[in-house]
N, C-alpha and C positions, 0 to 999 in steps of 0.2 A: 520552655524547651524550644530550638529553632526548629523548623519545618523540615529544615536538612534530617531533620537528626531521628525522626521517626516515620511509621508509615498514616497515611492517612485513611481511617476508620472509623465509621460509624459518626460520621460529622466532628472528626476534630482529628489532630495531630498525635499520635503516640509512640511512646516506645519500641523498639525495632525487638523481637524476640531475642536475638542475638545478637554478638557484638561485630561481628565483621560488617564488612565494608564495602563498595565496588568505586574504585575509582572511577572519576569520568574527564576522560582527557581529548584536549582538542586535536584534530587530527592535520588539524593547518601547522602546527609545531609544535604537536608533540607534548605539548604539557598539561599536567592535572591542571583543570580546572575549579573541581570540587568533588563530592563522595557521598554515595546512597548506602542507606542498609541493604546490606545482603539477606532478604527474605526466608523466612523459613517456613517449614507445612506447617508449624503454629500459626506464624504472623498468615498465611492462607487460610487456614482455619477460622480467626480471628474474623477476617473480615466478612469469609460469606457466611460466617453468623448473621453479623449485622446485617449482611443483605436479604439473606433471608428474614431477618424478624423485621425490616423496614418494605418486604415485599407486597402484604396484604394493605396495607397502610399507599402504598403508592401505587398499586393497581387498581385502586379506586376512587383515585383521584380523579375528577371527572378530565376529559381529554383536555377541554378548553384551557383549566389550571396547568398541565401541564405543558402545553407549548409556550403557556405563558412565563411557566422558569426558563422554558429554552432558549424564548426570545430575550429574559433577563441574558440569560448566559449567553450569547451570541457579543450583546452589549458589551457585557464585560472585557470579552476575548478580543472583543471590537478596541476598546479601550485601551490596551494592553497588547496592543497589536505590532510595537514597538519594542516593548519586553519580549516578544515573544520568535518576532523575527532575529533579535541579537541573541538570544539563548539558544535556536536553531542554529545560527552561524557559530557558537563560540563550540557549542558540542560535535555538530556533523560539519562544520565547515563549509556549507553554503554560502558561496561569496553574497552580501547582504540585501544586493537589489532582488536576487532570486530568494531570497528570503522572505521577502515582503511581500515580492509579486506573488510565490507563492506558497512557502511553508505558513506564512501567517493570513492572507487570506483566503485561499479559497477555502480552509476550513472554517471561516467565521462563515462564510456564504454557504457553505453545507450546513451550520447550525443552525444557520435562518430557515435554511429550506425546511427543516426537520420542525421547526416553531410551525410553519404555515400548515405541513401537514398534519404534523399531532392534531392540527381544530381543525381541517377539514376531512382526514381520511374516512371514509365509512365502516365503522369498526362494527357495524347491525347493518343488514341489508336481507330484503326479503327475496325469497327464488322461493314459486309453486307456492307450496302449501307449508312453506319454512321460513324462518327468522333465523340467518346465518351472522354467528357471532365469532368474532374476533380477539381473543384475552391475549397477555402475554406468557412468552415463554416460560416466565420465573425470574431466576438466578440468571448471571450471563458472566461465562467467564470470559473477559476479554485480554490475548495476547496478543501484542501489537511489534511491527519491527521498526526497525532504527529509519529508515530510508526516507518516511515521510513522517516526522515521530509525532506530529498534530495532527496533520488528515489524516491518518491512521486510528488515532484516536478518536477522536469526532464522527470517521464515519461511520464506529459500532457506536460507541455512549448517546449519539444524539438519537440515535433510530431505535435504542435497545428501551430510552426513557421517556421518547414519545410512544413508545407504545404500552408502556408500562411495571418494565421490567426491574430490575435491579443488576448493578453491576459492579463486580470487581475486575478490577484490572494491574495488568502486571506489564508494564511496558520494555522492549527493549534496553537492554543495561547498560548500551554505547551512548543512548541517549533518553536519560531519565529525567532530567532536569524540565526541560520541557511539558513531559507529562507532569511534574509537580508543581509547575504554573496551572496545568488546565484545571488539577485536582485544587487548587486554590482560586478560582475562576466560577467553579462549580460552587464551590462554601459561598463566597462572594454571592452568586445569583439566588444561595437560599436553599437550595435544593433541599431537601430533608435529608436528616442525619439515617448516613445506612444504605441511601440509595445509591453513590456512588461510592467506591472504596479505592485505594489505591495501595498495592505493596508493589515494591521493589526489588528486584531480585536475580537469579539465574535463573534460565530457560530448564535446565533438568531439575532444580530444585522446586524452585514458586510457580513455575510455569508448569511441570509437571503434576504439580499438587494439587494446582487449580485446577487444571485438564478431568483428572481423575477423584477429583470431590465429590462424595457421596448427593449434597446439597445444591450441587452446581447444574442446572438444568440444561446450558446450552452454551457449547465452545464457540467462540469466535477468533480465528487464525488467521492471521498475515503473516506473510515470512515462505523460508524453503518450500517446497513438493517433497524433501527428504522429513524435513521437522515437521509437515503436516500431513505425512503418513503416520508417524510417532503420536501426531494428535488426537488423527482420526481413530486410530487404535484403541488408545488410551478412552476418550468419549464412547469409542462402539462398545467398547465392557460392558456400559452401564446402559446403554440402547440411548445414548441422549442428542438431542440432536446441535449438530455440527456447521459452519459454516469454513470454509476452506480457501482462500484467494492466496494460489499460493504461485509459481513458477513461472515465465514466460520466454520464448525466444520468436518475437513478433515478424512478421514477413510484409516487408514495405515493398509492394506490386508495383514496378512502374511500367506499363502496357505502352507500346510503343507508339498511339497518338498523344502521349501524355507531354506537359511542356518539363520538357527532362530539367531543363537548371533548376524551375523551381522546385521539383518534387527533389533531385536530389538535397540542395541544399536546404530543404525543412525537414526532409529525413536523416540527414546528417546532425540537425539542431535537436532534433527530435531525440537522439540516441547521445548525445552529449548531454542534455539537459540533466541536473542533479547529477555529474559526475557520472552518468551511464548506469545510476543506481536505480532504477524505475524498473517494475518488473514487465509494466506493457513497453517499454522501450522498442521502437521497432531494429533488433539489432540485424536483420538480414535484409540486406536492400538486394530484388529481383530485378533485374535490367533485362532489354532483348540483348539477345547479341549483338545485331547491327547497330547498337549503340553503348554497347558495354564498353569502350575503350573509351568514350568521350564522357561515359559516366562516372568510368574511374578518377578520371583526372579533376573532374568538377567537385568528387567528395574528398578526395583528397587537399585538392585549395581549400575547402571549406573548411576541411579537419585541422588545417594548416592555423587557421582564425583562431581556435579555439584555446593555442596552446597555453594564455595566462587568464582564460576568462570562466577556467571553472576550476571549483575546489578537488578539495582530496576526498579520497575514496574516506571509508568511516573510518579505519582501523590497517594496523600492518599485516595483520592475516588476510585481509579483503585485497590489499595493495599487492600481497605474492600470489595470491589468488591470480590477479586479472593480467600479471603479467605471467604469469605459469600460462595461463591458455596463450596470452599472447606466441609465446615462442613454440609452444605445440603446433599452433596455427600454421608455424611456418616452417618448423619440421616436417608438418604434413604436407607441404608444397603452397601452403598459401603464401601469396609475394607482398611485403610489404611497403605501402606507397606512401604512409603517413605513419607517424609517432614511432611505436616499438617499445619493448622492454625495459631499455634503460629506464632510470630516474631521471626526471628532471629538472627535479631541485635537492638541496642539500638535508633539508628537514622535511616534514609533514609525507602523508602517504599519499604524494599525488601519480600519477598514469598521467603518460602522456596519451591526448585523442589521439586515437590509434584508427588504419583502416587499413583493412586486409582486400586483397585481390583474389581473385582467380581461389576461390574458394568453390569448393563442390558441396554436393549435400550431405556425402556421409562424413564428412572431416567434424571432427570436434567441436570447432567453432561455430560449426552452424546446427550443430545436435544441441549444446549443453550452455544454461544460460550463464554469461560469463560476469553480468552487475557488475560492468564497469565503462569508458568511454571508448569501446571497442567495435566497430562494425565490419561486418562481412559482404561481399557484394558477390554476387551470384549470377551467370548464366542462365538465360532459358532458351527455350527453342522458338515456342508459343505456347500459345494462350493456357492450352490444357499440359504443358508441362512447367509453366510455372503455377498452377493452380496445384499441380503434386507437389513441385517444389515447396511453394508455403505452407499445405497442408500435411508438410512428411517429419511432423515433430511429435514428441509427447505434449507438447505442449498446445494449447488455444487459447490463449489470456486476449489477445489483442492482435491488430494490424492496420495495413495501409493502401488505399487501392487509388493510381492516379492515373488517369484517362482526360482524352480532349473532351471526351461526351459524359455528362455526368451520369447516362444510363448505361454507357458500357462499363463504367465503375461499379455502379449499383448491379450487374449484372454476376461480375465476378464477383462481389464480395459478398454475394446470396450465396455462393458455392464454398465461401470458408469457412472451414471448422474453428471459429474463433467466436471470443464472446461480443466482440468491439469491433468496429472498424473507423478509421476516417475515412471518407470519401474527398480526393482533394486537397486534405489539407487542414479538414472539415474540426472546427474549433470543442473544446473539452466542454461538457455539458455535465454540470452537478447534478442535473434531477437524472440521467439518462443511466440504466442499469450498466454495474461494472463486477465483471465475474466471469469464470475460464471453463471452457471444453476440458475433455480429458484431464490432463494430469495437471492443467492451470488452477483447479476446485472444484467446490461446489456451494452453491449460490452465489447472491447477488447483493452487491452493496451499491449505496446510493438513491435517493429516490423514493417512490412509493415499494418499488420491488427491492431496496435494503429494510424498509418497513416493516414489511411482509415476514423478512425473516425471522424476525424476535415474534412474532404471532403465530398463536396454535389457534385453530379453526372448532368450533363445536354448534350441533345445528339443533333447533327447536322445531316437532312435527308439530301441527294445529290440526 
């Protein structure tokens, strides 16, 4: 049987419960590429059996053994780092140098991190007159979204199996392909049969089923704030615990000693990068006034750069998606200085970089996140009205604070309700926690504090 052709359970290849199918089509033009099984609550079922009966077996694996598959596995994905980058471009359309640079490494570098910690984290530590112990969760059901469809994966799998867990996963259905290299990556490194599962499926079908499994210990959600209420729902039935990284509409702070070209044009790059599909994207750029006219025109050139140097959004619901806000934008009186609505090619579901002007806080654009190559540029007065302005969303996933002094940055972005900030400009850090205020989630991935999440705590009196 080819690998296409079933789901991946209990260490090996099988049969799909049922016969349909999901096509998977490239979004550069438009054509099937290839086709997953459409998952069912059997083929769900199916799997966290085997995680469950490979749970006790691999929660006792001593830690040291198990960073040492992660580090196998890092290798492999290391190795295949080629395959892996052209299978992200051929599914979501990532033109392929950003594919390299980043759909296919910085997940191998999150796997490593995950190898170092498994042998070093302190899973026993004493406090007083106790020996505090660290197990895992269980079960993990992991569902992952299309947008980064490796680091997505890797960064629940590698954290959920250094600590000892078991996990099935159901990945995004725009791009599966990917995920059935990683679940091929995983056999490769050895892992024991059971530990890792993979079906493929619909979000209300397999994802659903998985959410709400009697056996499933612990949801792990990326994607919507809409579809990880639906989650959290579904999880809180059963009192099980949840992790949540879901929405963002990020406020990139530019305080008026900051060196305006450069902050605009990294925050521009910033909000382009992957199509505008990034949930920390910081899509709302705060300017002062006495400089908002010269800021416009600087994101605008820059927006101007971008118009053949990023791919298409993932699909043609996402593609009317980001151009419906667009023209709301400007119904609402935002003025357009860059891209717009149109299409601007004949095939694939691309948006042009887009950037909106003279945008207020309560318009649309700057409430509701649009995941696409769209930014908003915003008015403040000072300092404590644009500190309302960034913090007046449902959202805190992320943001951006640029100052001539690096302590009047650190200064304001002590005062955002966000989970992340850059200071600067200030570069991505894999061991460093990532996770959202309000209605961004709940918890944290990445690091020792993604760790932490898949571990339940139990203490010994003496």
């Amino acid at each position: 049987m080819k690998a296409h052709d079933g789901m991946y359970i209990d260490g090996a290849w099988r049969p799909a419960d049922g016969p349909d199918t999901i096509d998977v089509v490239n979004p550069a033009d438009e054509q099937v590429i290839g086709a997953v099984p459409a998952g069912t609550a059997v083929d769900v079922d199916t799997a966290v059996r085997a995680a469950r009966a490979a749970l006790p077996g691999w929660a006792a694996t001593p830690p040291a053994e198990r960073a040492a598959r992660l580090a196998t596995l890092r290798d492999v994905l290391a190795a295949r780092k080629d395959e892996i980058a052209a299978t992200v471009t051929a599914e979501l359309g990532s033109p392929l140098p950003f594919s390299q640079a980043v759909h296919a490494a910085v997940p191998i570098a999150v796997a490593g991190s995950y190898a170092e910690l498994a042998a070093t984290y302190a899973f026993e530590e004493k406090v007083g007159n106790s020996v505090v112990h660290h197990e895992p969760v269980g079960v993990v059901g992991a569902i992952t979204p299309w947008n980064y469809p490796l680091h997505q994966i890797v960064a629940k799998a590698a954290p959920a199996l250094a600590a000892g867990c078991t996990v099935v996963l159901k990945p995004a259905e725009d791009t599966p392909l990917t995920a059935r290299l990683f679940a091929g990556a995983v056999h490769e490194a050895g892992v024991p049969a059971g530990v890792f599962n993979l079906v493929t499926g619909l979000g209300p079908v397999a994802g659903q089923a998985l959410a709400e499994h009697a056996d499933v210990d612990m949801v792990s959600f990326t994607g919507s704030t809409a579809v990880g209420r639906r989650i959290g729902a579904l999880a809180g039935a059963a009192v099980k615990r949840v992790a949540l990284e879901l929405g963002g509409k990020s406020a990139n702070v530019i305080l008026p000693s900051a060196d305006l070209a450069r902050a605009v044009n990294v925050g521009v790059a910033n909000v382009m990068s992957n199509s505008g599909q990034t949930c920390s994207a910081w899509t709302r750029m705060l300017v002062h006034r006495d400089r908002y006219d010269e800021a416009v025109a600087l994101a605008a050139e820059a927006a101007a750069k971008y118009g053949d140097r990023i791919g298409p959004v993932v699909n043609a619901r996402q593609r009317d998606r980001v151009r419906g806000y667009i023209e709301q934008g400007v119904a609402e009186g935002a003025r357009l200085v860059a891209g717009g609505p149109e299409a601007p090619r004949e095939r694939g579901y691309f948006v042009s970089p887009t950037v909106l002007a003279d945008v207020t806080e309560d318009m649309t654009v700057a409430q509701e996140e649009i995941f696409g190559p769209v930014l908003s540029v915003l008015r403040y007065d000072d300092e404590e009205d644009a500190l309302r302005i960034a913090n007046g969303t449902v959202y805190g996933l992320a943001g951006a604070v640029w100052a001539g002094d690096e302590a009047e940055a650190v200064a304001f972005a002590r005062r955002m309700d966000t989970g992340q900030v850059d200071i600067n400009g200030g570069r991505f850090n894999p061991l460093a926690p990532f996770g959202g205020y309000k209605q961004s989630g709940v918890g944290r991935e990445l690091g020792r504090h993604g760790l932490a999440e898949y571990l339940q705590t139990k203490s010994f009196q003496f």
